[in-house]
C-alpha positions, 0 to 999 in steps of 0.5 A, spaced: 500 500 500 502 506 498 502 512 503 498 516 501 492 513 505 496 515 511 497 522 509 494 528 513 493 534 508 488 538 512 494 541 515 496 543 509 490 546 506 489 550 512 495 553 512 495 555 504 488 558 507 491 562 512 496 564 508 493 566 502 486 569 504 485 569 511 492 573 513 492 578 507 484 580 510 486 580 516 492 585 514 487 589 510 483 590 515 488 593 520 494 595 516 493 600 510 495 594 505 497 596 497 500 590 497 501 582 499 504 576 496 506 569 499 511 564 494 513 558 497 521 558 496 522 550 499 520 543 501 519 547 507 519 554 507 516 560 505 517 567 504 511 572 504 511 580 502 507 586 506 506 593 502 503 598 506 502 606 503 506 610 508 508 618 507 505 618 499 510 611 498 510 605 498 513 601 504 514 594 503 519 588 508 520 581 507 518 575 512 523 570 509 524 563 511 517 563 515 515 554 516 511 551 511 508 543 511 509 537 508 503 535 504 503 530 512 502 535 516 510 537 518 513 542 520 521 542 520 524 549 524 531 550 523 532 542 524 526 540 529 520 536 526 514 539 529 506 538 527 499 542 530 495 538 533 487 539 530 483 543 536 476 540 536 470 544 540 467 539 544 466 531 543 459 530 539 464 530 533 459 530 527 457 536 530 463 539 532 468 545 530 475 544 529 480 548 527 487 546 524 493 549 523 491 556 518 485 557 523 489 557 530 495 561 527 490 566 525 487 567 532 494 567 534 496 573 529 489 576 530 491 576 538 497 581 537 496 585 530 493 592 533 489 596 528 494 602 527 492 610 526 492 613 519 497 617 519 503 613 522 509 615 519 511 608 516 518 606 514 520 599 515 523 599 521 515 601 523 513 596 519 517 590 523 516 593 529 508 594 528 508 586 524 513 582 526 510 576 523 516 571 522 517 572 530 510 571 531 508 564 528 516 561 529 514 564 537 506 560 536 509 554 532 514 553 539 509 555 545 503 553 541 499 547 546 497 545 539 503 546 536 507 539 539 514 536 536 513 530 532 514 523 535 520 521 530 520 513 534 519 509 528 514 511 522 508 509 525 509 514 530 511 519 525 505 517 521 500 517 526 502 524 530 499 528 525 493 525 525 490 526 531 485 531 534 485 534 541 478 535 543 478 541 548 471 540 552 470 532 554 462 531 555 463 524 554 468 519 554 464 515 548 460 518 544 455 514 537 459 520 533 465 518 534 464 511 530 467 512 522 471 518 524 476 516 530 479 510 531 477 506 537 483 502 540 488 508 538 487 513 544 492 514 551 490 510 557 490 516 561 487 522 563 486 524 557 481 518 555 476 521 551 480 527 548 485 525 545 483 521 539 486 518 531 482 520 526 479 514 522 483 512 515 476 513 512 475 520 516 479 527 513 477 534 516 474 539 511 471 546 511 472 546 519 469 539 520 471 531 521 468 528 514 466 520 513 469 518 507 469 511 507 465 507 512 467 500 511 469 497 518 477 497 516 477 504 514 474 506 521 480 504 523 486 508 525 494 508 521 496 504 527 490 499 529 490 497 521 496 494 521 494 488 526 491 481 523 487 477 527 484 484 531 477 481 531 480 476 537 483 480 541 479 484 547 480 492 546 484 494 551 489 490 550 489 493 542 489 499 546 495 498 549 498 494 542 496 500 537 500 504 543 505 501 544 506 499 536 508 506 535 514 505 540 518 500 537 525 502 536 526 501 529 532 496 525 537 498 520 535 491 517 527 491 517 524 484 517 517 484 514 512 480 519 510 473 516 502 475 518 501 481 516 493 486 514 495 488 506 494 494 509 502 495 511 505 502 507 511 500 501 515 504 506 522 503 508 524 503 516 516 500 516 517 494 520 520 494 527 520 487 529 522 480 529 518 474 526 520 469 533 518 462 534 514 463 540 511 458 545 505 459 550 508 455 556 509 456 563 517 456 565 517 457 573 519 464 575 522 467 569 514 467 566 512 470 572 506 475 570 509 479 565 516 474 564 519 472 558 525 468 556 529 469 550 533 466 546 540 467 544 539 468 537 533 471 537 536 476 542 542 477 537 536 477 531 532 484 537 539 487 536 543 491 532 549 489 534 553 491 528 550 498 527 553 503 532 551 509 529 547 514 529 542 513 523 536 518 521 528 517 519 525 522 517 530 527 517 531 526 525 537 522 528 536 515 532 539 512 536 541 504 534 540 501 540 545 496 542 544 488 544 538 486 548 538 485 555 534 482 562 529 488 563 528 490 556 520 491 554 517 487 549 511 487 545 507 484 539 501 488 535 495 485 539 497 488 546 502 482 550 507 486 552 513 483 557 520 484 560 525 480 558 527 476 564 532 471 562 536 469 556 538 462 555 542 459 550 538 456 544 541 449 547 537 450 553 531 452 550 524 447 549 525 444 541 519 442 535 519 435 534 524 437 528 529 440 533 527 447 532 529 450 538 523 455 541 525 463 540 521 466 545 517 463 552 511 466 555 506 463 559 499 463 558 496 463 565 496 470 562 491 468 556 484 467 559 484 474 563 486 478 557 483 475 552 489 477 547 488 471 542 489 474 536 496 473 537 493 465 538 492 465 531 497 469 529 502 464 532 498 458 528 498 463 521 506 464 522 508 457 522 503 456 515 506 462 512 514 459 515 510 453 511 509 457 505 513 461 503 509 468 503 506 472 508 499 471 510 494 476 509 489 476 515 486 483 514 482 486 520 474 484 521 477 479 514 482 474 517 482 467 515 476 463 518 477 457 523 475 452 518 480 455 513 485 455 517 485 447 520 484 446 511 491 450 511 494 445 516 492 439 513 495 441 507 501 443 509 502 436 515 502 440 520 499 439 527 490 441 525 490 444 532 497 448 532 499 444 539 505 441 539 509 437 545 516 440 546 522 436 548 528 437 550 532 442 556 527 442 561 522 437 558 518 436 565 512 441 561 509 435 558 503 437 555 501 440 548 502 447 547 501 452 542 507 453 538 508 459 532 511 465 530 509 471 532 511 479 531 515 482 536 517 488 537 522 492 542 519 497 546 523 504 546 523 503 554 530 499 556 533 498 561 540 502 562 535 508 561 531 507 567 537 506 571 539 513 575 545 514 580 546 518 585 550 524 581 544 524 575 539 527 580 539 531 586 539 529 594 533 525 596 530 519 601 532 512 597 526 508 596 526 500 596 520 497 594 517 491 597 519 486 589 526 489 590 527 487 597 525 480 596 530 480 588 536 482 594 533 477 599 532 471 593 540 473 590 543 472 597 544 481 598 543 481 605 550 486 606 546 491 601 539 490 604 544 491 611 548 498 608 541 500 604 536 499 611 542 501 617 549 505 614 548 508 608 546 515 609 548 522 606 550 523 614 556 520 615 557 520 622 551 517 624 554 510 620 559 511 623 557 512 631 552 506 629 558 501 625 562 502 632 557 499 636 550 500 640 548 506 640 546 511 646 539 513 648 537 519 647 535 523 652 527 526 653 523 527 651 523 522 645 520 528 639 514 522 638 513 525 645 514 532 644 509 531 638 504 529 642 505 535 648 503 539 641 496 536 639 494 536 647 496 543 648 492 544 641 485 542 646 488 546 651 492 541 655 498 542 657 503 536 659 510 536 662 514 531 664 518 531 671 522 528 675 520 522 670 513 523 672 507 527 667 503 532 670 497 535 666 493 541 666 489 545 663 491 552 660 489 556 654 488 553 647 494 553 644 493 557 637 496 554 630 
């Protein structure tokens, strides 16, 4: 599929809008205009030239290198990559108002503009001072709320950012109107549920309204949820946090198209962002404990980019190659599963086919029935008969293969009817059948040497052991740190120090746990006093504050 289906070009016609016909009216009507003229001097900038009647002649300046969008929807400011995202008035979204780019640029400008006096002597210093438009859209494309630096993780999140609406006065979190014009699985999980939103493939925004165009079911889909197979099967909070995490895959050098794919996917290049991993749903004792997963060696290699430690570039914005895969790295695939790598065993020691075939990827399906994630079920069955085959399988949304087109598939190809298979070798005690298949992972741009912290990286503060990481240490035998952490490690080195020579003297009274309680008491008008090891009560005014 080519990109055009995903292009956002609203933003674009807003903004030649603005340029060509709101701004110069509105210049009209403040300033004495004889002249204007806008011309487009590159892939991303414009210049524009404004001519007023001053003193019996003519006063003109230029505003040069003034931004200017891609047909995506993309603005590059001096090498940053920034987008407007769309405002929309209220949640009922067939009727409500939106404003892109060229409409709040407008607002901006009309804020600052004053309508100045007939006889002002103009010359161009005048002129920039009273209109200094190029500082004011660079200053709105910078401080505007709407205005918002392009997320350049990976192509999805390039693609998807410009597509989204921010609705600025939430009456409901679901509405009957949102169907066909926004996508119903890509939206943040937070408190902002219900007002940020991804327009559908089959909406667009035209004369100041979200239109339907297409209301197929796939085109009520946004640019991320498009590209999941099998979505049909899968619970919609989990696609939730699929579509999101999706657009948080750090992307390969060396991309690998995915064996199960929609037919929906672009001809684009640096689009594929993960792996095709053999993947078998087993219990494997600790290690697949809640959101657990082991990996194996080469499929750790294979999640890397090991041979390519540069800085590489996608969309005119620099990225950082990620190096090898380690334990506390983040993991996810296109139906919302997501886990952390716990372990990485040589491929010796990973569960094998009945051919040899070592498993790549472990994670438990304990998990399966309260998440309902099983699209990735059937994902896993398709891949072994696209490995079978030798092309892709198309499963596209709402129109996946069905059960019995499946267990056909299978039986021609003289693979198991029901996708289960009996693993053997290394810890061959799981007996039992399970499912076995390949399914695409991506790696998550949450790893761990970014999420560690040292006490030179922040300011001084109180150091904060949760219960896991006590019972982690304990597990591992670190009884020494969990002695240093809970008795002598401190920013005060002297009371470590009085503590390691020995028992420490008691504090003379009051305790400050007693002095406390003198204060709450005299705050009820009673007053206490401690003498001689004996306390003496009586009653006096209230203590005030």
């Amino acid at each position: 599929m080519t990109t055009d289906k995903f292009r956002a070009d609203w933003h674009k016609a807003s903004y030649d809008r603005f340029l060509n016909d709101r701004l110069p009216q509105l210049l009209a009507d403040r300033l004495p205009l004889v002249g204007y003229t806008s011309t487009i001097t590159d892939s991303h900038t414009c210049a524009v030239i404004v001519t007023v009647a001053g003193n019996g002649a003519k006063v003109a300046t230029t505003f040069t290198d003034l931004p200017y969008p891609t047909s995506e929807g993309i603005f590059n400011l001096h090498g940053e990559l920034r987008t407007v995202v769309p405002w929309v008035a209220h949640s009922d979204l067939d009727r409500a108002a939106v404003k892109c780019v060229g409409e709040l640029l407008y607002e901006w400008v009309d804020e600052r503009l004053g309508e100045a006096a007939n006889d002002l002597p103009w010359d161009e210093t005048l002129l920039r001072a009273w209109l200094p438009l190029d500082k004011w859209i660079h200053d709105f494309m910078q401080h505007h709320r709407h205005a918002q630096t392009l997320d350049v993780t990976n192509w999805s999140a390039r693609i998807s950012h410009p597509r989204r609406i921010i609705i600025e006065q939430r009456t409901a979190l679901i509405t009957p109107s949102q169907w066909g014009r926004v996508d119903p699985f890509e939206m943040p999980e937070g408190p902002n549920l219900g007002r940020i939103f991804a327009l559908s493939l089959g909406a667009s925004i035209r004369d100041g309204a979200i239109v339907i165009d297409d209301d197929s079911p796939e085109a009520t889909l946004g640019s991320t949820s498009v590209m999941i197979p099998c979505l049909e099967h899968d619970d919609p909070n989990r696609l939730l946090m699929g579509a999101n995490m999706m657009r948080q895959w750090l992307p390969y050098t060396e991309p690998e198209p995915a064996l199960v794919q929609t037919g929906n996917e672009p001809n684009a290049p640096h689009f594929w962002c993960g792996r095709n991993l053999l993947t078998a749903f087993i219990p494997w004792g600790e290690d697949t404990f809640e959101d657990g997963i082991v990996l194996s060696k080469s499929a750790a290699q294979r999640l890397s980019n090991l041979h390519h430690t540069e800085v590489g570039w996608i969309g005119g914005q620099p990225f950082d190659l990620y190096h090898e895969i380690e334990p506390g790295d983040k993991l996810s695939n296109r139906h919302g599963a997501k886990g952390v790598v716990c372990r990485i065993l040589a491929d010796d020691q990973m569960p094998q086919l009945a051919d040899g075939t070592p498993v790549e990827l472990i994670v438990s399906s304990l998990r399966l029935p309260g998440r309902m994630t099983l699209g990735h079920l059937r994902e896993a069955v398709l891949g072994r008969l696209a490995r079978h085959e030798g092309t892709p399988v198309i499963a596209p949304p709402f129109h996946g293969p069905s059960e019995a087109e499946i267990r056909q598939r299978l039986i021609a190809a003289d693979l198991p009817v029901d996708g289960m298979e009996t693993l053997r070798g290394a810890r061959s005690a799981y007996v039992h059948p399970s499912l076995v298949g390949w399914v695409y992972w991506g790696r998550t741009n949450h790893l761990a040497r970014d999420k560690m912290a040292f006490a030179v990286d922040a300011p001084q503060q109180g150091q904060l052991l949760g219960d896991l990481e006590v019972a982690a240490l304990r597990k591992v035998g670190a009884t020494e740190i969990l002695r240093e952490h809970f008795l002598t490690r401190a920013a005060n080195a002297a009371a470590p120090a009085a503590l390691a020579i020995g028992s420490v003297a008691q504090a003379a009274p009051p305790t400050p746990q007693f002095v406390q309680l003198q204060q709450r008491l005299a705050a009820a008008g009673i007053q206490v006093a401690l003498v001689d090891d004996a306390l003496h009560f009586s009653f006096g005014a209230v203590a005030e504050g």
